[in-house]
py3Dmol code that shows the C-alpha trace and the ligand (Angstrom):
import py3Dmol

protein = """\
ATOM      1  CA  UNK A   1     119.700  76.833  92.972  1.00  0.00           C
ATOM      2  CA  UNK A   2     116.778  74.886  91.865  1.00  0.00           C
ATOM      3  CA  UNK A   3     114.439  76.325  89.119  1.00  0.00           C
ATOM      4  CA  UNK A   4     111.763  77.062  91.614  1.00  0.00           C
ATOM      5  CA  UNK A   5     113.613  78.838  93.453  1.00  0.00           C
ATOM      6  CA  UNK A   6     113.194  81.471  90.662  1.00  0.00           C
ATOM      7  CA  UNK A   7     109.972  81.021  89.574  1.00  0.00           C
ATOM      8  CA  UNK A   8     107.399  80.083  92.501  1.00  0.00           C
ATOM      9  CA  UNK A   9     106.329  81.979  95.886  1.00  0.00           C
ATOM     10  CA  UNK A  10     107.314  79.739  98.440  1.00  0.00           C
ATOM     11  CA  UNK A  11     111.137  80.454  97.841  1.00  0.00           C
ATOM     12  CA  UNK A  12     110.380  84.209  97.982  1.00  0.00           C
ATOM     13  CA  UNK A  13     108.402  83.435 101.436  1.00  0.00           C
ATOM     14  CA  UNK A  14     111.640  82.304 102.721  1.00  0.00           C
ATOM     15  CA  UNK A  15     113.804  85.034 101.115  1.00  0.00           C
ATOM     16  CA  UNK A  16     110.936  87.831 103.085  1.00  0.00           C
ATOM     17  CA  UNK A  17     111.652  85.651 106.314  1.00  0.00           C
ATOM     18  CA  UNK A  18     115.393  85.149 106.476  1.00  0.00           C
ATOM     19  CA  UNK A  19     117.432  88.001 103.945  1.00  0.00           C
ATOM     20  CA  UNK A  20     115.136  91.281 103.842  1.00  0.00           C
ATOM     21  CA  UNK A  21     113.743  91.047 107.003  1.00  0.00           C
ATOM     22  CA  UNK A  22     117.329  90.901 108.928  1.00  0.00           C
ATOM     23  CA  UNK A  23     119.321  92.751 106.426  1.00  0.00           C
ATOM     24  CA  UNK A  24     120.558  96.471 105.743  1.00  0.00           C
ATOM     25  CA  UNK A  25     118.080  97.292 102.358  1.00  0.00           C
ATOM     26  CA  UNK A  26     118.815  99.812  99.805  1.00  0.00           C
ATOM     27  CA  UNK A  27     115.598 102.088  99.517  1.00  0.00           C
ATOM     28  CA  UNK A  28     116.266 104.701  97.601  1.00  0.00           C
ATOM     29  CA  UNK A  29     119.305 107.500  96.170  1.00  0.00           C
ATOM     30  CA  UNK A  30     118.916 110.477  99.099  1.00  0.00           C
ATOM     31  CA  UNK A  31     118.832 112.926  96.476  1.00  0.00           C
ATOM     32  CA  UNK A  32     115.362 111.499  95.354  1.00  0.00           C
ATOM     33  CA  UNK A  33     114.492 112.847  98.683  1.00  0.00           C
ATOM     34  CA  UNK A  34     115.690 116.034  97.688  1.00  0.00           C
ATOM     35  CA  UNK A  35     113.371 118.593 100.399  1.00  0.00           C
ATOM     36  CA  UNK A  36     111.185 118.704 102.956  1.00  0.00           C
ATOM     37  CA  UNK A  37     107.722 116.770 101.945  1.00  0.00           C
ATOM     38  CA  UNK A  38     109.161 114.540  99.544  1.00  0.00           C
ATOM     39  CA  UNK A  39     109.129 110.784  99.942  1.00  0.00           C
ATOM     40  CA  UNK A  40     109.189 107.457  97.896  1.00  0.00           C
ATOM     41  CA  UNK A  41     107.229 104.410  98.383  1.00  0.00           C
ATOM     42  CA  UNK A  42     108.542 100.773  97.730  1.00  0.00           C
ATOM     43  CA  UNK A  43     107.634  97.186  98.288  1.00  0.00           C
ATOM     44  CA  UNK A  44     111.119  95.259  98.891  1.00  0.00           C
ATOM     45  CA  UNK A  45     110.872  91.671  99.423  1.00  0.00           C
ATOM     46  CA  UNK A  46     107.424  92.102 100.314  1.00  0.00           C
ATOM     47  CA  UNK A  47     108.481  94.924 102.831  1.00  0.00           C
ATOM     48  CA  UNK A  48     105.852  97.924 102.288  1.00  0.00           C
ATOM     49  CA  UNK A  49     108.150 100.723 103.287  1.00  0.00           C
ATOM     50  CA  UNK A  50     108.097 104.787 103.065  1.00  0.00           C
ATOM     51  CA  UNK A  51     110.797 107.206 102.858  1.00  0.00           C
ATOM     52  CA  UNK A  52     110.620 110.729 103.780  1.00  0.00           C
ATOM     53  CA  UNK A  53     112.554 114.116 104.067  1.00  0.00           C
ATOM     54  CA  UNK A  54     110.641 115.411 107.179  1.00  0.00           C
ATOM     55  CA  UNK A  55     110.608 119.190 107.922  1.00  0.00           C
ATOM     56  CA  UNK A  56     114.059 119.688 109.638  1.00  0.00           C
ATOM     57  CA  UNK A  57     115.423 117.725 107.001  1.00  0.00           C
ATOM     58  CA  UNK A  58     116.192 114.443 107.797  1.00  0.00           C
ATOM     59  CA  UNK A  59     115.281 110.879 106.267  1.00  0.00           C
ATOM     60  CA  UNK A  60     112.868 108.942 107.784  1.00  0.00           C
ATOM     61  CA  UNK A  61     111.876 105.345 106.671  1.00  0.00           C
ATOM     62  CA  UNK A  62     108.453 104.211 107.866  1.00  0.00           C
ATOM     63  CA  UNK A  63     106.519 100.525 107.935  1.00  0.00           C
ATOM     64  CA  UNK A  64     103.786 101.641 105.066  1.00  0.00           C
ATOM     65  CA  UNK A  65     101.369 100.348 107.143  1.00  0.00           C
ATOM     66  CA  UNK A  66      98.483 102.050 108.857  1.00  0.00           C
ATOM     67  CA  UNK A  67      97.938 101.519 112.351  1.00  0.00           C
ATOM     68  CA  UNK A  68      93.781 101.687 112.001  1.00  0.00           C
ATOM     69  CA  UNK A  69      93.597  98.245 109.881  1.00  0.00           C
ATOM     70  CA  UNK A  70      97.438  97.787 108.762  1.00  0.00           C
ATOM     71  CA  UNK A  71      96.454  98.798 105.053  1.00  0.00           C
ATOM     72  CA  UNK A  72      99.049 100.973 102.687  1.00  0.00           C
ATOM     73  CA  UNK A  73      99.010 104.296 103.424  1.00  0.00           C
ATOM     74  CA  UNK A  74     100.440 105.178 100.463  1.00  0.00           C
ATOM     75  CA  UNK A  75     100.101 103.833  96.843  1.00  0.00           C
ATOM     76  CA  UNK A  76     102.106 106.278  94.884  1.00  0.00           C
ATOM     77  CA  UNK A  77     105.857 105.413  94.229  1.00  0.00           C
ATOM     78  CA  UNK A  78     106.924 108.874  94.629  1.00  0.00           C
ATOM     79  CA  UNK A  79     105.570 112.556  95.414  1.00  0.00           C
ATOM     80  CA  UNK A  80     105.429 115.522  97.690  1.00  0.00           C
ATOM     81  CA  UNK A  81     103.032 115.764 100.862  1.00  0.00           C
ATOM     82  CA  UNK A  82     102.925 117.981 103.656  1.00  0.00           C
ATOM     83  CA  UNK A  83     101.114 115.057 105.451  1.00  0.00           C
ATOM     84  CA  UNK A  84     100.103 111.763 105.146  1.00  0.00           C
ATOM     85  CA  UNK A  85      96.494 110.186 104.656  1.00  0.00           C
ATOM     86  CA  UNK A  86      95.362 107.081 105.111  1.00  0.00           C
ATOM     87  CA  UNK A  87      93.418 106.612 101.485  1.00  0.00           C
ATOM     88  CA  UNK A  88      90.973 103.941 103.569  1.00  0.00           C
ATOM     89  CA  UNK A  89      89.141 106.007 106.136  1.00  0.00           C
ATOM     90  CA  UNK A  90      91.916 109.149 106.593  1.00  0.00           C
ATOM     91  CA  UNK A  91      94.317 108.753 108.979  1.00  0.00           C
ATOM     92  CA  UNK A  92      96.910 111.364 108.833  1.00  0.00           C
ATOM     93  CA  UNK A  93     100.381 111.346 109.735  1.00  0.00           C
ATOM     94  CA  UNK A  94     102.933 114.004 109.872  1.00  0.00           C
ATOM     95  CA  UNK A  95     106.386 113.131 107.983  1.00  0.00           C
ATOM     96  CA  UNK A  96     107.796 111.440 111.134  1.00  0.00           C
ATOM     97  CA  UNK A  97     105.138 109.057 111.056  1.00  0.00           C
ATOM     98  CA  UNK A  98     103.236 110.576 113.950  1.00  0.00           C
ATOM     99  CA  UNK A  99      99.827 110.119 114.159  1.00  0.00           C
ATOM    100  CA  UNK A 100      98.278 113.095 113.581  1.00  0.00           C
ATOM    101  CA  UNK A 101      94.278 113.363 113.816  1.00  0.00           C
ATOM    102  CA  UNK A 102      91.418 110.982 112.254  1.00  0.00           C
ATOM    103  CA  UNK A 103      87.866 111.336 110.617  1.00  0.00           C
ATOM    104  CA  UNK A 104      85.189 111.075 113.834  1.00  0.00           C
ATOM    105  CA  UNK A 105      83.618 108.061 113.014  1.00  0.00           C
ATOM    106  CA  UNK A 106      87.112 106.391 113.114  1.00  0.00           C
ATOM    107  CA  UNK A 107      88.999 107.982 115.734  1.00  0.00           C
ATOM    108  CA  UNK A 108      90.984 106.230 118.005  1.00  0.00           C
ATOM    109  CA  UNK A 109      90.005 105.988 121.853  1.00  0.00           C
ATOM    110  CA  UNK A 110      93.572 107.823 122.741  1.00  0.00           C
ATOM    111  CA  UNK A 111      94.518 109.759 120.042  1.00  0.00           C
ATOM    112  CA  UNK A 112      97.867 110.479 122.359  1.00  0.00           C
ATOM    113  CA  UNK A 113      98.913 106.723 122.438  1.00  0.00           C
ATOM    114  CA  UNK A 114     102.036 106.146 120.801  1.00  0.00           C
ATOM    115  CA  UNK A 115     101.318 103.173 119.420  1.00  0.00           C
ATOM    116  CA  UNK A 116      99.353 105.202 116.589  1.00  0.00           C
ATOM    117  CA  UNK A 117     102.099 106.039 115.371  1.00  0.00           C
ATOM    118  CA  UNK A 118     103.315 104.734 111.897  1.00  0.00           C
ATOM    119  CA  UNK A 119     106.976 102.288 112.802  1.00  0.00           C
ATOM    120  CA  UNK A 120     109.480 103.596 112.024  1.00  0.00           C
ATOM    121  CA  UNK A 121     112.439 101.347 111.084  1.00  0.00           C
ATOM    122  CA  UNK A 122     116.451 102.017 111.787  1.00  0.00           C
ATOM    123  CA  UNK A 123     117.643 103.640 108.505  1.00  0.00           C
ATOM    124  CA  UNK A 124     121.073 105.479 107.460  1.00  0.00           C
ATOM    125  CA  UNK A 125     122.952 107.461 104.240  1.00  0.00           C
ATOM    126  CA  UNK A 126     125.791 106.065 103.162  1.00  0.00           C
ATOM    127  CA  UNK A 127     127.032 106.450  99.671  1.00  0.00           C
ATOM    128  CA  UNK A 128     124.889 108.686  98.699  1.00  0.00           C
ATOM    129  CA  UNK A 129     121.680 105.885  98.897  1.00  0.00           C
ATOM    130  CA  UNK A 130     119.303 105.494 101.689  1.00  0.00           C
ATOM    131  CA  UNK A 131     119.221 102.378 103.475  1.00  0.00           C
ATOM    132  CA  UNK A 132     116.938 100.642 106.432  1.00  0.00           C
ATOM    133  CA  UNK A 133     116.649  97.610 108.217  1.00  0.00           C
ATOM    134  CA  UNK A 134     113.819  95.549 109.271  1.00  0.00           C
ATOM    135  CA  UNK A 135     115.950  94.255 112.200  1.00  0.00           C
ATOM    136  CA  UNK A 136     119.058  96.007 113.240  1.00  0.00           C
ATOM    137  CA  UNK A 137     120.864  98.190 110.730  1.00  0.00           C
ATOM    138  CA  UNK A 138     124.545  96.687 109.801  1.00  0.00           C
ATOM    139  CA  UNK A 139     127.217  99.118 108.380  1.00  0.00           C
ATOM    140  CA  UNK A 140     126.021  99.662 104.676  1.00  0.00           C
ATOM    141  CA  UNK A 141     128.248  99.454 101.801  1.00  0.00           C
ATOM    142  CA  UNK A 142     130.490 103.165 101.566  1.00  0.00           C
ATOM    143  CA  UNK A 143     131.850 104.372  98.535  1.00  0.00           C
ATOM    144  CA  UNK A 144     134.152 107.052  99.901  1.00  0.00           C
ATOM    145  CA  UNK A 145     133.145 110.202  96.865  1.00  0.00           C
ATOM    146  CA  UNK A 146     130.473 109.846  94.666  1.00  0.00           C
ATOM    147  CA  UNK A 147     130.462 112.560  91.848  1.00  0.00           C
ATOM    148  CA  UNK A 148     127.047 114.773  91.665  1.00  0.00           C
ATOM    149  CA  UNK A 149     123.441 112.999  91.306  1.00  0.00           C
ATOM    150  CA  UNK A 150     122.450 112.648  88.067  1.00  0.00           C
ATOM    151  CA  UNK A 151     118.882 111.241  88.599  1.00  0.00           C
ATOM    152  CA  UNK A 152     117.960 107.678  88.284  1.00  0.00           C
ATOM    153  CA  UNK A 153     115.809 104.814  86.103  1.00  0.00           C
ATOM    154  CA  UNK A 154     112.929 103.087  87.121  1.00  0.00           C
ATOM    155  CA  UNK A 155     112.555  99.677  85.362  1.00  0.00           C
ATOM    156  CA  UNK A 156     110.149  97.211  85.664  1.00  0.00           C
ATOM    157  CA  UNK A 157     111.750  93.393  84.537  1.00  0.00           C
ATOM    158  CA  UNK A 158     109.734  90.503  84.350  1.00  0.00           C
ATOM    159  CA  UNK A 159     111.976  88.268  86.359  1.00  0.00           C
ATOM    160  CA  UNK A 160     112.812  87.000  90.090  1.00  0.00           C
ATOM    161  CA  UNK A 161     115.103  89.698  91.562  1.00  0.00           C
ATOM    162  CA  UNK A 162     117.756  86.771  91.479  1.00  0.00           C
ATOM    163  CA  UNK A 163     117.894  86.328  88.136  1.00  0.00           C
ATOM    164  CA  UNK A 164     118.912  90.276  88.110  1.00  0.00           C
ATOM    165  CA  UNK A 165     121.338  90.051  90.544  1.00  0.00           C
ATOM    166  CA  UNK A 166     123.059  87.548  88.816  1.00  0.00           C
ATOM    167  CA  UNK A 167     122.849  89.253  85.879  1.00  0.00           C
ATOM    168  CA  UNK A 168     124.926  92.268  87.559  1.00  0.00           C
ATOM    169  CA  UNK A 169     127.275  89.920  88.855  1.00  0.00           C
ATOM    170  CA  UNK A 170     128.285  88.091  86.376  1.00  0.00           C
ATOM    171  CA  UNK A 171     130.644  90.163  84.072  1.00  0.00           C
ATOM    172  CA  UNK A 172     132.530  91.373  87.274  1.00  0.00           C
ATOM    173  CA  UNK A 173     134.623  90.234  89.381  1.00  0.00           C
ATOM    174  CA  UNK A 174     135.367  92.625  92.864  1.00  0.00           C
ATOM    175  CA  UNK A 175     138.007  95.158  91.762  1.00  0.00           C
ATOM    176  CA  UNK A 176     137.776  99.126  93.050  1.00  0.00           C
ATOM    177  CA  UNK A 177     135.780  99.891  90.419  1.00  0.00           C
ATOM    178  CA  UNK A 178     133.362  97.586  91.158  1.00  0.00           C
ATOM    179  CA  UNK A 179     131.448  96.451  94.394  1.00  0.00           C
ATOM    180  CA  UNK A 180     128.850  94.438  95.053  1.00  0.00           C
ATOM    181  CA  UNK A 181     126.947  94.788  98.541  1.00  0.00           C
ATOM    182  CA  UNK A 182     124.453  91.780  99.600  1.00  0.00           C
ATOM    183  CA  UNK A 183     122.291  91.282  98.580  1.00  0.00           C
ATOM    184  CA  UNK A 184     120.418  94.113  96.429  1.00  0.00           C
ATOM    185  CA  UNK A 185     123.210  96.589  95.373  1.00  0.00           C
ATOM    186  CA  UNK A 186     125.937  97.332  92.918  1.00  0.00           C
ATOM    187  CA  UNK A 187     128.184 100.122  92.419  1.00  0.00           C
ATOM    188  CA  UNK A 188     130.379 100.164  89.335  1.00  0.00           C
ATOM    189  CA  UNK A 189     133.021 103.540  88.439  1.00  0.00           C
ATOM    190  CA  UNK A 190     133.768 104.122  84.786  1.00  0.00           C
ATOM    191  CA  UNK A 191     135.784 107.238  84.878  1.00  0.00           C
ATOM    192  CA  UNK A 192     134.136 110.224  86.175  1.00  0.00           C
ATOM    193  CA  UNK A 193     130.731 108.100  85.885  1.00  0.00           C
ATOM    194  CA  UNK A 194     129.296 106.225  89.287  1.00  0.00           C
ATOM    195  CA  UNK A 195     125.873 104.234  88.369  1.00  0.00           C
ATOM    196  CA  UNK A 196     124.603 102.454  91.351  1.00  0.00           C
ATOM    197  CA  UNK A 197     122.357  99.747  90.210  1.00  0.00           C
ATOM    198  CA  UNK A 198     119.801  98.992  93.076  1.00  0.00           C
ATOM    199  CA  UNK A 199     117.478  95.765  92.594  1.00  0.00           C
ATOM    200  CA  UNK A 200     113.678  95.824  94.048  1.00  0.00           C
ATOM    201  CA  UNK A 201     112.204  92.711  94.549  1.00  0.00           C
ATOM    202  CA  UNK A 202     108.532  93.275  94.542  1.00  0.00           C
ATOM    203  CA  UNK A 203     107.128  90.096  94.184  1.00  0.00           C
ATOM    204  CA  UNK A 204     108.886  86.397  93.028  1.00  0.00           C
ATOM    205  CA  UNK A 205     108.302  87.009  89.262  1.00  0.00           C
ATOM    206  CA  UNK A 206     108.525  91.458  89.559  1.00  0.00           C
ATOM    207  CA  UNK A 207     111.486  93.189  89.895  1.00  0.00           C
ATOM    208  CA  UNK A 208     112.528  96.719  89.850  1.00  0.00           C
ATOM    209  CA  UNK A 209     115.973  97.931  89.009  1.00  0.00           C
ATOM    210  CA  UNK A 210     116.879 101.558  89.797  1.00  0.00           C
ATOM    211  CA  UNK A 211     119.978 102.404  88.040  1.00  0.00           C
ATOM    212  CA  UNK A 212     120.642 105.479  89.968  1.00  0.00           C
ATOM    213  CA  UNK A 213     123.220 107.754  87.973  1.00  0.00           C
ATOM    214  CA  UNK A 214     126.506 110.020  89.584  1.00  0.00           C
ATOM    215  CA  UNK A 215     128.768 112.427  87.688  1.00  0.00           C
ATOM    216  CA  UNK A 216     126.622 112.793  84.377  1.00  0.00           C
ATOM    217  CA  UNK A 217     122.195 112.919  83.192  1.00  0.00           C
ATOM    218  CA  UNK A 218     120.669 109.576  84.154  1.00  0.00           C
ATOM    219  CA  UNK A 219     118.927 109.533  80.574  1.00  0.00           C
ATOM    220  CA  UNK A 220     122.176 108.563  79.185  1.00  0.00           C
ATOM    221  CA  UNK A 221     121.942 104.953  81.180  1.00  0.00           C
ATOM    222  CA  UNK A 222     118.434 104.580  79.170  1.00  0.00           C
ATOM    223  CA  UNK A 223     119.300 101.757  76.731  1.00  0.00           C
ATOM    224  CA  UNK A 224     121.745 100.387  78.990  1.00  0.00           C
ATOM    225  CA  UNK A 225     118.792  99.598  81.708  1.00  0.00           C
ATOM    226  CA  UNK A 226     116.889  98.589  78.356  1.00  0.00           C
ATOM    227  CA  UNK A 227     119.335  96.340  77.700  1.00  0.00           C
ATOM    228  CA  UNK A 228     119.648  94.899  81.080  1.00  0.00           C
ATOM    229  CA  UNK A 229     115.611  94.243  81.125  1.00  0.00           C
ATOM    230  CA  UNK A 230     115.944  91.950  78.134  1.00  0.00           C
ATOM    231  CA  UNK A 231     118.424  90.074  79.348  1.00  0.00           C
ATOM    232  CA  UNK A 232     117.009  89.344  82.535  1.00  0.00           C
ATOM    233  CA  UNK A 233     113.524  88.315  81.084  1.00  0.00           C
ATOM    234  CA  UNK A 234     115.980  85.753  78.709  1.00  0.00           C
ATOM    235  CA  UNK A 235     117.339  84.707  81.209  1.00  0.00           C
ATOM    236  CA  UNK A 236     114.544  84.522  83.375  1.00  0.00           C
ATOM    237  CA  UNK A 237     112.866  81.828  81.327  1.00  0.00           C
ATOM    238  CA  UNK A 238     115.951  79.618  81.175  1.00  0.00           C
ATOM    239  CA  UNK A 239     115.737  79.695  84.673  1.00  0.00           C
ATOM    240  CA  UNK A 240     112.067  78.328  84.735  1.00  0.00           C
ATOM    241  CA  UNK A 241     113.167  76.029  82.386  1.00  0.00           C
ATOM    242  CA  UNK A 242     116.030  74.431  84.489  1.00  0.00           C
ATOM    243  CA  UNK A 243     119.135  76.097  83.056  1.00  0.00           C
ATOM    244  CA  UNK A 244     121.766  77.003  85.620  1.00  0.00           C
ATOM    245  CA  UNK A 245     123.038  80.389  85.716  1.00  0.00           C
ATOM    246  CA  UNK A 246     126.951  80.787  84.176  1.00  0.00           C
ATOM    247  CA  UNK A 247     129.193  80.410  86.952  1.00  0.00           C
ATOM    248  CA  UNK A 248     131.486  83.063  88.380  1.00  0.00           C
ATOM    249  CA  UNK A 249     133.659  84.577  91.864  1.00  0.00           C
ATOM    250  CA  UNK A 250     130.808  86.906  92.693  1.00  0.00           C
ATOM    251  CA  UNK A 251     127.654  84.854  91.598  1.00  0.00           C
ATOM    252  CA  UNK A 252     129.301  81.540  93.343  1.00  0.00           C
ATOM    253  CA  UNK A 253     129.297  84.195  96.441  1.00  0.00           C
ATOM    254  CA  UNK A 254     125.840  85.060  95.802  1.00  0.00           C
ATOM    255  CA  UNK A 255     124.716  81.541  95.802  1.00  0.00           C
ATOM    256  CA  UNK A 256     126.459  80.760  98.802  1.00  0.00           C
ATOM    257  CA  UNK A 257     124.963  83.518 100.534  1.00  0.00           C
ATOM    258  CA  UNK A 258     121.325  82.240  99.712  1.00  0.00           C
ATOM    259  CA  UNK A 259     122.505  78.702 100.347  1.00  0.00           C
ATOM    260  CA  UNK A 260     123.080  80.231 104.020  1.00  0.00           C
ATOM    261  CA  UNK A 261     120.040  81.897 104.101  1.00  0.00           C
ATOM    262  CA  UNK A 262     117.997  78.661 102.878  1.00  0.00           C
ATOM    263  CA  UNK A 263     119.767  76.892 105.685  1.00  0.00           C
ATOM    264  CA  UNK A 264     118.692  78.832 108.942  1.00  0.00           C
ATOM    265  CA  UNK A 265     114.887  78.662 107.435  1.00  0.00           C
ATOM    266  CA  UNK A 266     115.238  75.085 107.840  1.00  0.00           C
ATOM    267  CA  UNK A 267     116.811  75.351 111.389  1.00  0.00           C
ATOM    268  CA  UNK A 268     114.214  77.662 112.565  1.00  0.00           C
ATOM    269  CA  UNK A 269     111.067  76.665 111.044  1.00  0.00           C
TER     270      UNK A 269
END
"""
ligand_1 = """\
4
FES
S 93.288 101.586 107.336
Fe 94.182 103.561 107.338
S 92.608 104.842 108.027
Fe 91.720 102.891 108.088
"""
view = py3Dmol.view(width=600, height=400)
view.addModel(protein, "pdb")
view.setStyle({"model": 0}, {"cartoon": {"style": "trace"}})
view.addModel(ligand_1, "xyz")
view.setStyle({"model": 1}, {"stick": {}})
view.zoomTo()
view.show()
């Protein structure tokens, strides 16, 4: 990899084009979702996306983008909504994405068209995680029993989502108590303890890890995810700086993968 690769948009315009808009993403852990009205809202790989427990229960994953003038529908990262409203000029949506009424002034011609509705994108549980697609959805990774949700860690690292995922990689190699799925997640069993490490990338120098937490409180991952933020913005900087990343089975898979990726930009573009 080359250092701009870590540290300038254009490499992250290619990532958006040819690895998170055809792969199977990680969103979110289901039981964030945990009822009816509740719903998270992430930006990965420059995907705006919303996931939602509608009303008879199931997960929905959404295109965050309103069909009036294709702005965010919603800001906040996570909540609880019987609806959905447009914060420009009030669209609402119901938690299937269906459009569901508008202000007057902004009203849509045929307020039965389907095409007002928000898009909503294939999507699936497996291993207790929520996953979608901005193409077709492949199988996700499945870790046959995960013990009870413990909760999970937001944390924001100054780095390209690379550098984290090489980060994660690097101590490990693939064993059954640890698995790696590309290109975002990583499950590691200690014991009774499952922690699910799930990497956002929000933009080319903003990343956010969710260390989601099974069999035991996710507060007692705290200084571990501290931990892993420092490291990453360390390493982060050697990156922009030219220094290679240390070498190993699953980050020399990694590498290739991208290398692949990099490849059929160039073919198609
Ligand atoms: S952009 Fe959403 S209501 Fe106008």
């Amino acid at each position: 990899m080359k250092s701009e690769d870590y540290s300038q948009g254009e490499a992250f315009q290619l990532e958006k084009r040819t690895i998170f808009s055809t792969e199977c993403l990680p969103l979110c852990a289901e039981g964030q979702l945990a009822g009816p009205g509740a719903f998270v809202s992430a930006t990965v790989g420059g995907w705006s996306v919303i996931g939602v427990r509608d009303k008879e229960g199931a997960v929905q994953v959404l295109r965050n983008a309103c069909r009036h003038q294709n702005m965010q529908v919603v800001a906040t990262p996570a909540g609880n909504c019987e609806t959905f409203r447009c914060r420009f000029h009030g669209w609402t949506y119901d938690l299937q994405g269906r459009f569901v009424s508008a202000p007057p002034p902004v009203a849509p011609k045929d307020p039965q068209s389907p095409d007002l509705h928000l898009a909503t994108l294939p999507s699936t549980l497996a291993s207790g995680m929520v996953f979608f697609s901005l193409s077709t959805l492949v199988t996700p990774i499945d870790v046959a029993t995960l013990p009870a949700y413990g909760g999970t860690l937001t944390t924001e690292i100054a780095c390209n989502w690379k550098v984290c995922v090489e980060h994660l990689l690097a101590e490990h190699t693939p064993s059954a108590d640890f698995t790696w799925a590309w290109p975002l997640l990583t499950v590691r069993r200690a014991g009774p303890v499952t922690i699910v490490e799930q990497v956002v990338p929000h933009t080319f120098l903003r990343t956010r890890l969710l260390t989601h937490v099974f069999g035991r409180a996710a507060d007692e991952n705290r200084q571990a995810a501290a931990t892993i933020k420092h490291v990453c913005e360390t390493l982060q900087a050697d990156r922009a700086a030219g220094k290679q990343p240390a070498t190993g089975a699953l980050v020399d898979a990694f590498h290739r993968q991208l290398a692949g990726a990099y490849a059929q930009d160039r073919v198609t573009t």
